[in-house]
N, C-alpha and C positions, 0 to 999 in steps of 0.2 A: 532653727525654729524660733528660738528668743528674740529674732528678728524681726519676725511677721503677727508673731501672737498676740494681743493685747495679754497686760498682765493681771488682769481680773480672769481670764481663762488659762492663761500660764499657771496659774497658783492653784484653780480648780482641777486641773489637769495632774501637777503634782501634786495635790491632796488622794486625789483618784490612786494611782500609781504609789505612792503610800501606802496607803491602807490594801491593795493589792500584792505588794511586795511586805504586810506584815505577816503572811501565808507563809513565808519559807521557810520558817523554825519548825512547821509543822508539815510541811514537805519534804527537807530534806530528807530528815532518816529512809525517807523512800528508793531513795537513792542504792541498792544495796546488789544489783548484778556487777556488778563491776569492781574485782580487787583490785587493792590500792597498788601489787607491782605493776599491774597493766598498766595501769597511770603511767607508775613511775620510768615504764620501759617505755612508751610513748616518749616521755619529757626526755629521754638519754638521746633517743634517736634525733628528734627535734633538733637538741643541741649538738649533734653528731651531722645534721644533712644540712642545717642551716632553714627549715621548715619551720613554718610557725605550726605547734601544735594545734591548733584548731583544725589546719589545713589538712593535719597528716590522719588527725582521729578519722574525719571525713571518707577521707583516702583508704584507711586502713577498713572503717567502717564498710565501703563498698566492697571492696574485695574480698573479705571475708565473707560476704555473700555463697560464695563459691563452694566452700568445704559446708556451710549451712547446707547449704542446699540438696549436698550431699547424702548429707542425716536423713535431710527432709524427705529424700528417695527411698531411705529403704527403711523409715518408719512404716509401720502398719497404716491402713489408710482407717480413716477415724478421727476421732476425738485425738487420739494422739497426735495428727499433724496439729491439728488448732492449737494446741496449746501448747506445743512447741513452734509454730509460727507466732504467737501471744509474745510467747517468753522472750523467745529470740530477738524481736523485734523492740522489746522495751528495753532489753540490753542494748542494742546496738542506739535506740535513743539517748540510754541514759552514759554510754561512751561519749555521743557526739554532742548531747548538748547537755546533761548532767538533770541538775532540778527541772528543767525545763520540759523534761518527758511526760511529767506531772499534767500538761493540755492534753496531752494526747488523753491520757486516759480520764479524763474529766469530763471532758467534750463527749469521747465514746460513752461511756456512761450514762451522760446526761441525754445523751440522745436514743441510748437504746431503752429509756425509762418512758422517754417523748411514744418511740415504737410500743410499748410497752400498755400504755393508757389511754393513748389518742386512736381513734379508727382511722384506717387506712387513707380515706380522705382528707383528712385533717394533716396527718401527721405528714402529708407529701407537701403541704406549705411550711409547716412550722419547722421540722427539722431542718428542711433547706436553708431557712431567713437564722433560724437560731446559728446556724454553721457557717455562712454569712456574718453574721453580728460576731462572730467568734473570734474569724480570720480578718476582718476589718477591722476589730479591737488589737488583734497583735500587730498588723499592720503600723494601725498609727502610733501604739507605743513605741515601737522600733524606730520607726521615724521621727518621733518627739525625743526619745534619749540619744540615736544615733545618727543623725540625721545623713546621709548619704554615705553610710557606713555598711561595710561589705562584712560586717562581722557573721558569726553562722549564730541562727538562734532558732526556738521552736517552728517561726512561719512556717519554713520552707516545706515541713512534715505534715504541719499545717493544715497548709494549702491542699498536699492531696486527700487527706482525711474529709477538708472540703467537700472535693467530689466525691469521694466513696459514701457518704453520708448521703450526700444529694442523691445519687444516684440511688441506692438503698431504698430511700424515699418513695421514689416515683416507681421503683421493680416491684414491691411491695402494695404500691396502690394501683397498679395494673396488672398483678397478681387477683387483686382481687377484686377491679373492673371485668375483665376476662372470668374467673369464677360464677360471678353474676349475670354473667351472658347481655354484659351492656354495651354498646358500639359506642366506642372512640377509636378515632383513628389511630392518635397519637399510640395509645395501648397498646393496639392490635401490629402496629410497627415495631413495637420496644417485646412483643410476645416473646419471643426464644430466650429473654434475660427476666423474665418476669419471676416474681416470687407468692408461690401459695400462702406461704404461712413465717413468719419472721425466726429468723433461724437461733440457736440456743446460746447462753452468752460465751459459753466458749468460740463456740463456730463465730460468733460477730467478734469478738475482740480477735480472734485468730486473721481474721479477714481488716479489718481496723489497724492493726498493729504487723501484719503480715512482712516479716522482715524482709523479703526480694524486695519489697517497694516502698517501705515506709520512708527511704531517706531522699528517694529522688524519683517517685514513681515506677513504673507507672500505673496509675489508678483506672483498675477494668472494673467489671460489674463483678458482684458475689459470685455468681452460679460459675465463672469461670475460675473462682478460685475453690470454690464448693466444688464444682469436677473435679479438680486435681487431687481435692483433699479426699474424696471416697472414692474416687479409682473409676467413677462412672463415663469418664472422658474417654477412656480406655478399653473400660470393661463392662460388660453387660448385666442383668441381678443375676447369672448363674456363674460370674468371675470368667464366663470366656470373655475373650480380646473381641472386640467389635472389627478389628482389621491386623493386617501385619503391624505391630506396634513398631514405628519409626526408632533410630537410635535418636539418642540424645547429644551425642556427642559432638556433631558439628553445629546443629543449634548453640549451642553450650558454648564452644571454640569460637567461633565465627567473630559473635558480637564480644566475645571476650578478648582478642586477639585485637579485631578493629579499635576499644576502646583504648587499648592502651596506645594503639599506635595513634589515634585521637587527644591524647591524654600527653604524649609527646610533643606534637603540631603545636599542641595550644603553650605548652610550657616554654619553646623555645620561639615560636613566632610571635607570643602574646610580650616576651621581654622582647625582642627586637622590633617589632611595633604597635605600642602599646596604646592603649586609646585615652586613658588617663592616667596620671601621675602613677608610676611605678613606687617612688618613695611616700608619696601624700594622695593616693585615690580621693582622700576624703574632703581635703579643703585646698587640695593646690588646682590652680587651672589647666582643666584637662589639656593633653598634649595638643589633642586637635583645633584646640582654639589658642592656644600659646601667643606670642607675638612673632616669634623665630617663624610658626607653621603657619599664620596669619599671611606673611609678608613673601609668601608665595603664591604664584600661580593657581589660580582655583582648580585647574584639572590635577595642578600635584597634589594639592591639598584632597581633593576629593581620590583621587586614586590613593594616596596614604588609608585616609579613611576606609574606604573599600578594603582594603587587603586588613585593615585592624578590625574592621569586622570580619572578614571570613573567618580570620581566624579565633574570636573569640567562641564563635558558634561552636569550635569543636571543644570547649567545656561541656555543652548540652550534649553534642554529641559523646562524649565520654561517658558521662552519667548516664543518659539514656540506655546507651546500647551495653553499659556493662549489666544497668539494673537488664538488659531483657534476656542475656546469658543465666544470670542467678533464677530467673525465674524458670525457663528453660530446661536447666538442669533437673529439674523437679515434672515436669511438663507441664508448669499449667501454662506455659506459651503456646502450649499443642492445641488445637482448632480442634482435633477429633477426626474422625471420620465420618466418608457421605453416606450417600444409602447403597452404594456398592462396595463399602470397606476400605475405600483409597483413602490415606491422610489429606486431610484439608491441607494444612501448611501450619505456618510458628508465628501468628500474625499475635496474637492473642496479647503478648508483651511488646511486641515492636511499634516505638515510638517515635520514630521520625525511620525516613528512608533519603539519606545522606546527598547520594545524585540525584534523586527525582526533586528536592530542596535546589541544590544549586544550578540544576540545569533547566527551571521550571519554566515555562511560557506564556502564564497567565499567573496570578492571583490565588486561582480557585485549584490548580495544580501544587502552586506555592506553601497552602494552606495545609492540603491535605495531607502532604510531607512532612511537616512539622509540627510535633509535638503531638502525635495523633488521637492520642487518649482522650487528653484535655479539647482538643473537636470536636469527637466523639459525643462526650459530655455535654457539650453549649451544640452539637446540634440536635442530642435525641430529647436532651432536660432540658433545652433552655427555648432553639429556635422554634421546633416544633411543639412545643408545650406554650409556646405564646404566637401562635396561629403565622410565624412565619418573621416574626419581628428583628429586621437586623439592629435597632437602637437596643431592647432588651440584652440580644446577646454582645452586643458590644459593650455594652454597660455592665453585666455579668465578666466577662472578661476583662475586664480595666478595674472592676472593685476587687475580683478576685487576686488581681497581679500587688495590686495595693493602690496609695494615694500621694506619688510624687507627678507632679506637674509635666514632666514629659514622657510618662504612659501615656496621659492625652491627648496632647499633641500627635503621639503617633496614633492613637485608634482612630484620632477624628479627623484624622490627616489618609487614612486607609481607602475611606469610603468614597474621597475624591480619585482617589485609582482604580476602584472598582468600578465608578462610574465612566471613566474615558475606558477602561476595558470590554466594559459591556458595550457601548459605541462602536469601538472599534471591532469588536467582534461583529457585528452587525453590517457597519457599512464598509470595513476595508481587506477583513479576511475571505468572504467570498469573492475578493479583486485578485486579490495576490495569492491566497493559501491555497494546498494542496490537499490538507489533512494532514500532512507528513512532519512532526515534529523538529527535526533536522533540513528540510527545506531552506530555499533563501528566506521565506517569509516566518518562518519557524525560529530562526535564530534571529533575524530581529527583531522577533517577540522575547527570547529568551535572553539577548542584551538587553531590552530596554524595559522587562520585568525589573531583570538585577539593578541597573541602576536605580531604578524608582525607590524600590524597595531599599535601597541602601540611603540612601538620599530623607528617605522619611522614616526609618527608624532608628537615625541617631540618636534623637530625645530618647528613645528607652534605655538607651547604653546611657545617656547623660548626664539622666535621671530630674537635674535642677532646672527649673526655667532659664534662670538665668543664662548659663551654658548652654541649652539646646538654642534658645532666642538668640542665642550671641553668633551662633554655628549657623544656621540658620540664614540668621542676618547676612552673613559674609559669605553666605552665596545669593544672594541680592533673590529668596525665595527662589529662586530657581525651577525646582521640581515644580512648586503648588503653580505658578506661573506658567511652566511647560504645561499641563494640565487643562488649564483651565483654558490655552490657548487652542491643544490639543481637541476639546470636548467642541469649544464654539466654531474651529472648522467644519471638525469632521463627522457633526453633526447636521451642516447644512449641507452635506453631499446625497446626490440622489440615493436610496436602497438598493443595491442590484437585484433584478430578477432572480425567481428560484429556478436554476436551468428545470424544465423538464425532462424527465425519463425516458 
């Protein structure tokens, strides 16, 4: 960053960061869930596996999820979950990233005071821009002291607090659009999550801090964490069962089972091919631009690529699907039941769906696959809350992710495949398509998704201009060129007719 900055704003910046960092004398003692053998057994193990402790708290942090979760079942439902979800949860913060837990509960605070003073209408702008302003301030600290540095620090917790906050927000102010009997659409879509009255500060910081999700999401609305905490998911106000209550236990196994062996994939295919410097991520050039990987063949080099990314995805998918066993466990994955008694399903925590991601055929199947929480979010709060706007939520999505140079590249690189998508759905799938996902026409939708999509989110893995422009370059644009040659065909071909019936 001492690169690019002028140093009249280099100096304002660490003046800033100064006087923010003279707070931890008065933070730390806060620090106090966490005995010092735990540390200490932590740092033995480390030196005992050859693991950098950061990596292992992480690691150790999610799993523990598990036996939490446990408790969390046969607590009485009440105030006692909250606050043991509270507690839990600022432990498992103050494990994985120590002082640093200290945002989480500042931000919740500060924002449930925002709930607290402001009307409903008000408070569905300012909380969201304040938690915004919040997560873009640690953003670009992170990026000023570490600049393409993989270190663990408050964001990433951050980031979901982000949406539960946002989210919050806008349940609360169509709680009580809906109360007043006033017609918005947006409202009357988001009804089933909506909130009458702002709930007490145990139940928000329980929900804020809720340890299934506080380290790696994923971030649903209140009312589905509020079911699970008072048994209403399950039970009706006379404590009968609303239906045959489903077991827990393969929900529970399933996504527990998959993570680890997720959790392996990525350990041993992420060292044998790695997408950046294995000893130097941070300032060596990445492997995929090297000179040795340069001075190949672009199909090796791009098939290299490819297989370094599938495999880093199963990090995500590790986190994800461990966080949606620990929530499971508990049931707030449980959907509930319909109006005949039958279990909905365990959708509630699940945050990507693994084969529907890699075997996708469009875009908009792509999407829905991945990371589904965070969709969720930018499409009930962000797209539909701004009358449909894809620049909004793109925008919302790339400030949320943070402010390195090849996030944007890839969002603004997206919008050109969604455009030859839309095309092509138009004028070439009623030629060839059957409807049949597996089809001849099907599957080469679902090759030339993958490569696109591979081809245009290296910059996110990147992260540096320099690096993604450089990767990029030495595919002589490729992709954005295929595109753009793609759209000016195959949009002068005639529309086929709509057969009639």
């Amino acid at each position: 960053m001492e690169r690019v900055l002028p140093e009249v704003l280099r100096t304002g910046i660490e003046k800033m960061i100064e006087w923010a960092y003279s707070f931890e004398p008065y933070f730390a003692p806060t620090v106090v869930l966490v005995p010092g053998f735990v540390k200490e057994a932590v740092e033995s193990l480390s030196q005992s596996t050859g693991q950098d402790v950061e990596t292992l708290e992480y690691l150790l942090g999610m799993l523990i999820c598990y036996p939490l979760g446990l408790i969390m079942l046969a607590l009485p439902y009440g105030k006692m979950k909250h606050l043991f979800s509270f507690i839990l949860g600022a432990f498992l913060l103050q494990f994985t990233i120590g002082i640093q837990w200290i945002h989480q509960l500042i931000s919740s605070l500060v924002a449930y005071v925002m709930f607290l003073v402001l009307p409903a209408k008000t408070a569905k702008t300012v909380v969201p821009v304040f938690a915004m302003i919040y997560i873009t301030a640690g953003h670009l600290h992170r990026q000023y002291i570490n600049y393409l540095g993989w270190d663990l620090d408050f964001t990433g917790s951050q980031m979901v607090l982000t949406m539960k906050l946002y989210m919050l927000a806008y349940n609360l102010y169509d709680g009580d659009v809906l109360k007043k009997g006033k017609d918005e659409r947006a409202s009357k879509k988001c009804a089933d999550v909506a909130l009458s009255s702002l709930p007490g500060i145990i139940e928000y910081l329980g929900y804020t801090f809720c340890f299934a999700s506080v380290l790696a999401g994923p971030a649903f609305e209140y009312k589905y964490y509020a079911d699970a905490c008072d048994g209403s998911r399950l039970y009706d106000k006379d404590g009968k069962p609303k239906g045959k209550v489903p077991s827990n236990v393969w929900p529970t196994l399933r996504p527990l089972l998959a993570s680890l062996l997720c959790l392996g994939i990525f350990v041993v295919g992420n060292g044998k091919f790695p997408l950046l410097d294995p000893a130097d991520p941070q300032n060596a050039t990445p492997v995929i631009i090297t000179d040795a990987m340069l001075a190949k063949p672009a199909y090796q080099r791009f098939a290299y690529t490819w297989l370094a990314l599938f495999l880093i995805r199963f990090k995500y998918y590790f986190a994800w699907m461990n966080a949606e066993g620990a929530n499971n466990v508990w049931y707030a994955g449980f959907e509930g039941f319909d109006a005949d008694g039958n279990p909905k399903g365990w959708q509630v925590s699940n945050n990507v769906d693994v084969i529907q991601f890699e075997t996708a055929p469009n875009l908009k199947t792509l999407s829905a696959a991945w990371n589904k929480k965070t969709a969720n979010w930018l499409a009930k709060y962000v797209y539909i809350r701004t009358n449909g706007s894809l620049f909004a939520t793109y925008g919302m999505s790339a400030f949320w992710h943070g402010f390195y140079p090849g996030y944007y590249l890839f969002f603004l690189s997206v919008p050109i495949m969604a455009f030859c998508e839309r095309i092509g759905r138009k004028k070439l799938t009623p030629r060839f398509g059957n409807g049949k996902k597996w089809s001849p026409w099907g599957i080469v939708c679902i090759i030339s998704t993958s490569i696109m999509t591979e081809y245009m989110i290296q910059p996110f893995q990147l992260l540096a201009f320099d690096w993604a422009w450089t990767n990029w370059t030495n595919y002589f644009f490729a992709g954005h060129i295929t595109c753009f040659v793609f759209y000016a065909v195959v949009s002068n071909l005639p529309t086929p007719k709509v057969k009639e019936m």
